[in-house]
ChimeraX commands (.cxc) that place a marker at each C-alpha (Angstrom):
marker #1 position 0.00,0.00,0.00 radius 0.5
marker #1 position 1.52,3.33,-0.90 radius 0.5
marker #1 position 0.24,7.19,0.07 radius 0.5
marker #1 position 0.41,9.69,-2.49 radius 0.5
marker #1 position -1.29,12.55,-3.98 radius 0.5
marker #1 position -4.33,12.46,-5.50 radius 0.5
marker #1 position -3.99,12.38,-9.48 radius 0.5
marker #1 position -7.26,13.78,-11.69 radius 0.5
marker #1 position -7.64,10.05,-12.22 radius 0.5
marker #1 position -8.59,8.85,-8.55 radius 0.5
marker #1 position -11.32,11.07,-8.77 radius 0.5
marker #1 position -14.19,8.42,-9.63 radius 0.5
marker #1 position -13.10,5.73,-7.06 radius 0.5
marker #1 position -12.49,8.87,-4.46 radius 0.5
marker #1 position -16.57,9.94,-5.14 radius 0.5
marker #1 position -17.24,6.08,-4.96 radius 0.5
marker #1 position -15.90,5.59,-1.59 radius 0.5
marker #1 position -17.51,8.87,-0.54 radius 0.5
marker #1 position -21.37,7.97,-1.67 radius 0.5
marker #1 position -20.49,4.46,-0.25 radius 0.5
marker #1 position -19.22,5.64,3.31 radius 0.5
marker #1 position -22.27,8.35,4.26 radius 0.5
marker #1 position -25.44,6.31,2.97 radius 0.5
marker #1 position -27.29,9.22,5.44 radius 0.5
marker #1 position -25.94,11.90,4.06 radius 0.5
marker #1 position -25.93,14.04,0.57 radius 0.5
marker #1 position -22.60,13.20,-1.15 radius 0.5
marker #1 position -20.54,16.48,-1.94 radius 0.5
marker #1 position -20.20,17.07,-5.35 radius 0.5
marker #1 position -17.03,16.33,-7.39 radius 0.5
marker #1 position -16.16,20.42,-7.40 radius 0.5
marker #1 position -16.59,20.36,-3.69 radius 0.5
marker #1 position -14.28,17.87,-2.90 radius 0.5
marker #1 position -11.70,19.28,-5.91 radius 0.5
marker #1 position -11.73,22.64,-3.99 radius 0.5
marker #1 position -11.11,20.97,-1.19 radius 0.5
marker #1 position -8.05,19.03,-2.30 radius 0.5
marker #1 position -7.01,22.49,-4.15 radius 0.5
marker #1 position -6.71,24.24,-0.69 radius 0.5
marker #1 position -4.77,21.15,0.75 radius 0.5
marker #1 position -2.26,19.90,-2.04 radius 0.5
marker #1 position 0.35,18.63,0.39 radius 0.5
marker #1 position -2.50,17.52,3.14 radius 0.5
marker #1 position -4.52,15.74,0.42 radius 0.5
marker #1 position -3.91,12.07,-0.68 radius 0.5
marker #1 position -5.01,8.61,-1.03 radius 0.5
marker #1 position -3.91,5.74,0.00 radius 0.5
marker #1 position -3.14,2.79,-3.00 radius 0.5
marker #1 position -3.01,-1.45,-2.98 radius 0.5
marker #1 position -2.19,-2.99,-6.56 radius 0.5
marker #1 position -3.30,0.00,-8.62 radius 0.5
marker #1 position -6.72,0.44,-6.32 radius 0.5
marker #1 position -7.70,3.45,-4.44 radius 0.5
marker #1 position -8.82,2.33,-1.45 radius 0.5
marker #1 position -9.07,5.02,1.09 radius 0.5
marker #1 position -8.15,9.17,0.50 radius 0.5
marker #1 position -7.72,11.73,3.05 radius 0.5
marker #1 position -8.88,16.07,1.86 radius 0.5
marker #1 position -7.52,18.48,4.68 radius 0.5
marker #1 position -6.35,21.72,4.43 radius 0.5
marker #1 position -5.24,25.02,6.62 radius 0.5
marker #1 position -8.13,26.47,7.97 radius 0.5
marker #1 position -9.29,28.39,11.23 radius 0.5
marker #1 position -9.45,26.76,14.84 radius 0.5
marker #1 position -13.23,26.39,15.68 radius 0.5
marker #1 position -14.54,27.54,12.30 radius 0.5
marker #1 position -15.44,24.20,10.34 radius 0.5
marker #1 position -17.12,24.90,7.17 radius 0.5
marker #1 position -20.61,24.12,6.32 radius 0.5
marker #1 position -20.62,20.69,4.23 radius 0.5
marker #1 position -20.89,21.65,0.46 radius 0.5
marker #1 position -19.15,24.57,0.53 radius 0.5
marker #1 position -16.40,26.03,-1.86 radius 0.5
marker #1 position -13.56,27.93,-0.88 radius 0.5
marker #1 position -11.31,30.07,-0.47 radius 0.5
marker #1 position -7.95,29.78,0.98 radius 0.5
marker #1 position -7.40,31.21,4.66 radius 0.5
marker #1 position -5.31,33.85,4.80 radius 0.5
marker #1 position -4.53,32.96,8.63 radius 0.5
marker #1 position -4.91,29.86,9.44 radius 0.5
marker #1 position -4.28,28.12,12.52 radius 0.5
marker #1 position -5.42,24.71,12.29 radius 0.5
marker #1 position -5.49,21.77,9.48 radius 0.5
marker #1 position -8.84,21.12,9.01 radius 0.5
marker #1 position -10.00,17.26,8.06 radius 0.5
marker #1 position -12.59,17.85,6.01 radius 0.5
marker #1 position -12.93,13.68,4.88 radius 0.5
marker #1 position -11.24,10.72,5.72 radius 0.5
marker #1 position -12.86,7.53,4.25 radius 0.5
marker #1 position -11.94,4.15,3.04 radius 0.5
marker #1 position -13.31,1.53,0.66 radius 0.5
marker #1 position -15.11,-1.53,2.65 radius 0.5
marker #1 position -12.13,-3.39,1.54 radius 0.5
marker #1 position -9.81,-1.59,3.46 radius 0.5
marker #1 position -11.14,-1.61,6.48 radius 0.5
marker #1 position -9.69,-3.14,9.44 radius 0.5
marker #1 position -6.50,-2.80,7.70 radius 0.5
marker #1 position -4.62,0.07,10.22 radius 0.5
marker #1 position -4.76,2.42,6.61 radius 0.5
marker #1 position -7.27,4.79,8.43 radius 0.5
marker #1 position -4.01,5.20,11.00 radius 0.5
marker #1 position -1.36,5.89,8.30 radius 0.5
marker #1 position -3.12,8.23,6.74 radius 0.5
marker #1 position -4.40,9.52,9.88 radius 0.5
marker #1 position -0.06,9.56,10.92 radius 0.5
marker #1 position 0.76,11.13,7.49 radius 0.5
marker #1 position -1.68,13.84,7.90 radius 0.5
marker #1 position -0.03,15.41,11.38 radius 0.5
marker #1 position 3.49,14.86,9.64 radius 0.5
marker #1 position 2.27,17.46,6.94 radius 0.5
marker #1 position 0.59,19.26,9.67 radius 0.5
marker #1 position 4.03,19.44,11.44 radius 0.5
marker #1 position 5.76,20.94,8.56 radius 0.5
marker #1 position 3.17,23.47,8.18 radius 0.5
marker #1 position 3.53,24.79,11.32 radius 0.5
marker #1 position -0.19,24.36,12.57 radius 0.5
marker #1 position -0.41,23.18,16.22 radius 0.5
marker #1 position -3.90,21.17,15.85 radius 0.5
marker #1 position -5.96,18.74,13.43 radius 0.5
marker #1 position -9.52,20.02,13.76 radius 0.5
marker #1 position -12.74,17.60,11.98 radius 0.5
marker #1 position -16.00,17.17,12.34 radius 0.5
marker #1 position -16.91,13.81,13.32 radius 0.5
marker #1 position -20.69,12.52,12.03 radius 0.5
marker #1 position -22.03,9.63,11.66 radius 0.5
marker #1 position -20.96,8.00,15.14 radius 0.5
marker #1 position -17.64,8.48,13.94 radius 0.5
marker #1 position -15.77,10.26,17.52 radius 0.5
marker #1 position -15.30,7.30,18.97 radius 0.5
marker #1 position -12.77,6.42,16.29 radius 0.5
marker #1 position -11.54,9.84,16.18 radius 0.5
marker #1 position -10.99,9.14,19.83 radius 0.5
marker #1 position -8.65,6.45,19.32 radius 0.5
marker #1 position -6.59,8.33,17.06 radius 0.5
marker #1 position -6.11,11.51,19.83 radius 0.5
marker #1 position -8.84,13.47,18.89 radius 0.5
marker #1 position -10.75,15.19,21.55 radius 0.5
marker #1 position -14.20,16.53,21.49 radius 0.5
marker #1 position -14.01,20.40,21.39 radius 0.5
marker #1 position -17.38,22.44,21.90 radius 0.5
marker #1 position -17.49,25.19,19.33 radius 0.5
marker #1 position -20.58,28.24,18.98 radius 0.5
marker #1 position -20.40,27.28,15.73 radius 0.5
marker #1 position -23.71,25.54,14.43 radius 0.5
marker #1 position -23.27,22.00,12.77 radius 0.5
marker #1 position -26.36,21.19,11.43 radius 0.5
marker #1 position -25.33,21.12,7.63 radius 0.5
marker #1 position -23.36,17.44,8.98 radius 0.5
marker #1 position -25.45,15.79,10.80 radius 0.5
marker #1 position -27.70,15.50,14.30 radius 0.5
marker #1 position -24.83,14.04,16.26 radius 0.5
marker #1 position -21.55,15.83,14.55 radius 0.5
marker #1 position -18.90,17.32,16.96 radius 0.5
marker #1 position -15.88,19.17,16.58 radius 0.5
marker #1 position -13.03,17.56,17.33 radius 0.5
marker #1 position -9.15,18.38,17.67 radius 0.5
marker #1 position -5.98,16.56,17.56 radius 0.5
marker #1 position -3.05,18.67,19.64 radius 0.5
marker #1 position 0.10,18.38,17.93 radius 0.5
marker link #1:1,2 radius 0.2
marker link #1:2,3 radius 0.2
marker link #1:3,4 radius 0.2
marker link #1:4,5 radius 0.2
marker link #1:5,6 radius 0.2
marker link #1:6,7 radius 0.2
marker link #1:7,8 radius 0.2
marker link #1:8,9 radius 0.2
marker link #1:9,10 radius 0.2
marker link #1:10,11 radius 0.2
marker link #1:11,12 radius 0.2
marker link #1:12,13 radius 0.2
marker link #1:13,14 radius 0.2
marker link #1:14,15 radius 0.2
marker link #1:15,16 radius 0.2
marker link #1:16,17 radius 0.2
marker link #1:17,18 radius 0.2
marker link #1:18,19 radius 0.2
marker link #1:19,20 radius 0.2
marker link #1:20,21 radius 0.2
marker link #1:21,22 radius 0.2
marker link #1:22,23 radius 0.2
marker link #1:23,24 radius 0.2
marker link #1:24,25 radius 0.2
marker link #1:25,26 radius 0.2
marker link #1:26,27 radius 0.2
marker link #1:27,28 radius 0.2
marker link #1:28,29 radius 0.2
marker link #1:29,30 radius 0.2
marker link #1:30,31 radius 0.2
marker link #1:31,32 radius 0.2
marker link #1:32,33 radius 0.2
marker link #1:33,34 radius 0.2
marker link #1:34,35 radius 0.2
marker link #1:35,36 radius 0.2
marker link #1:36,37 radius 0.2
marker link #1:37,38 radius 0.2
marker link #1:38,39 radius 0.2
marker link #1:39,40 radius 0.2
marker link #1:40,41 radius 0.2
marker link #1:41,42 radius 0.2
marker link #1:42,43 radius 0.2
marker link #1:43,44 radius 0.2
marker link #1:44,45 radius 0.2
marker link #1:45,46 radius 0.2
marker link #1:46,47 radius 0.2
marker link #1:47,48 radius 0.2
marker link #1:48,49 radius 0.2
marker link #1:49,50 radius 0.2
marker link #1:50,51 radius 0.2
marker link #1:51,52 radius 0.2
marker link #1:52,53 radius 0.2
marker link #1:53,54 radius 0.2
marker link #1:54,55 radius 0.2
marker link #1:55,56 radius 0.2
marker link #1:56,57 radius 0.2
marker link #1:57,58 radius 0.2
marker link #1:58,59 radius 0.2
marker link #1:59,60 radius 0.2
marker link #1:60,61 radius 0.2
marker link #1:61,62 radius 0.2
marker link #1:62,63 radius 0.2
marker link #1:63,64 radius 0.2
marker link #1:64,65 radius 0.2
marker link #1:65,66 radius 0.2
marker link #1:66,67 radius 0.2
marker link #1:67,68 radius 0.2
marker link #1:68,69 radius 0.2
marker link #1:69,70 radius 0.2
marker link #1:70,71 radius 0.2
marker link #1:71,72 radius 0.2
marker link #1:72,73 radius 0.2
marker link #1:73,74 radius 0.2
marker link #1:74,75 radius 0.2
marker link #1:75,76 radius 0.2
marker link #1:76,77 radius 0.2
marker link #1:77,78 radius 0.2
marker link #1:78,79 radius 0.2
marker link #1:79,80 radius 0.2
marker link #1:80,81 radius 0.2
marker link #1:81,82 radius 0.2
marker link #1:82,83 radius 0.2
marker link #1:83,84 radius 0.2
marker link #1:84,85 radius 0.2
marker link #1:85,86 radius 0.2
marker link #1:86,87 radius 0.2
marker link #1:87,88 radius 0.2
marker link #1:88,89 radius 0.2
marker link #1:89,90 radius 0.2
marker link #1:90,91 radius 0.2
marker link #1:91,92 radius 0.2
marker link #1:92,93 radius 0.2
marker link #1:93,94 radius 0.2
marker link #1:94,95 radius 0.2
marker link #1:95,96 radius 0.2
marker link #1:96,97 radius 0.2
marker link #1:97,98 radius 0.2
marker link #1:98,99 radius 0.2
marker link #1:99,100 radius 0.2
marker link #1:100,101 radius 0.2
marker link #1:101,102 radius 0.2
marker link #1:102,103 radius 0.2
marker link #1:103,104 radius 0.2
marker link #1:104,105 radius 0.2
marker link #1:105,106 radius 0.2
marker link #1:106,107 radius 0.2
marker link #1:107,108 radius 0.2
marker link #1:108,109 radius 0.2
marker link #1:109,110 radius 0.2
marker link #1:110,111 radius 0.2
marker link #1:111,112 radius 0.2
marker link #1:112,113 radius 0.2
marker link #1:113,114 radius 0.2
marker link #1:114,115 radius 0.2
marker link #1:115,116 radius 0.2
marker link #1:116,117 radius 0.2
marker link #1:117,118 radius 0.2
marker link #1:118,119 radius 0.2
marker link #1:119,120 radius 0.2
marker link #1:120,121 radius 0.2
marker link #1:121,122 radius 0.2
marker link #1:122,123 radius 0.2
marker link #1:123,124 radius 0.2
marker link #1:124,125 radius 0.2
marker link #1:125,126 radius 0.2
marker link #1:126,127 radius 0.2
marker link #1:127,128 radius 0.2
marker link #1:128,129 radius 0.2
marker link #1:129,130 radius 0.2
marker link #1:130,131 radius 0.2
marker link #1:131,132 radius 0.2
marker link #1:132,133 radius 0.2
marker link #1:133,134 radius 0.2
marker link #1:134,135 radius 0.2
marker link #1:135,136 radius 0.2
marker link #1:136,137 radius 0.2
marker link #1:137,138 radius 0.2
marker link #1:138,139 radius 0.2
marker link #1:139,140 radius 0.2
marker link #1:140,141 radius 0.2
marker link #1:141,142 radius 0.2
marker link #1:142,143 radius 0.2
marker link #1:143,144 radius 0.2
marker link #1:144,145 radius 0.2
marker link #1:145,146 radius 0.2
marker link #1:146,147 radius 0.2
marker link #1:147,148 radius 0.2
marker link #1:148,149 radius 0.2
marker link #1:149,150 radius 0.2
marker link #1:150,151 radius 0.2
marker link #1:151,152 radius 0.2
marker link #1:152,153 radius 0.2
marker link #1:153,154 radius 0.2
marker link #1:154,155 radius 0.2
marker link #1:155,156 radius 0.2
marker link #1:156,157 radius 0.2
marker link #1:157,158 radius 0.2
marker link #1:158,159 radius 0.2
view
């Protein structure tokens, strides 16, 4: 399994393994996530077994305790103070596997050599338990979350 940076090909099995990890929720649209991976270059990647995506990561520098709204373009942040996880997901064959965990270790490499102190996400979907396990704490924010879902929560990972 290798880590690298997404190519314009991954693209289709990167929206796959998106609509196939949030059945509850609206999959972003392919401009979405490209913005997303356009604000990130070095915090954006995907994870490879024999010529198969099977997982990707989108994250890029953002402001502490400011998530953006889900389906959202952007603009790059002048100031920011945080790398912000936007998605993590892998393909039901990769699960179980530790990848979640090397990209997860990746990611606050890149966030090292940026210079930002934290990881912030938003974890849906029953998701902050895992998030837990990887260092993430739950962080309340005045921020409403509502375009995730019912039970989303900000999270951060100190670096």
């Amino acid at each position: 399994m290798i880590i690298r940076s997404i190519e314009d090909a991954d693209w289709p099995a990167i929206m796959d393994i998106q609509t196939a990890s949030y059945p509850s929720i609206e999959p972003e649209s392919l401009t979405v996530m490209q913005n997303k991976a356009e604000l990130g270059p070095q915090t954006s990647f995907v994870a490879e077994h024999h010529g198969k995506i099977i997982g990707y990561c989108l994250a890029h520098p953002w402001l502490f305790g400011a998530p953006p709204a889900l389906a959202q373009q952007l603009s790059p942040c002048p100031q920011p103070d945080t790398l912000y996880l936007h998605d993590m997901a892998l393909s039901i064959d990769a699960r179980g596997l530790g990848i979640g965990q090397k990209l997860f270790d990746k990611l606050m490499q890149r966030a090292q050599r940026l210079q930002l102190s934290s990881i912030s996400l938003v974890a849906i979907a029953g998701a902050s338990s895992y998030w837990q396990s990887l260092g993430c704490e739950i962080h309340p924010i005045d921020k409403d979350l509502s375009s995730y879902t019912t039970d989303a929560c900000y999270m951060v990972r100190r670096l």
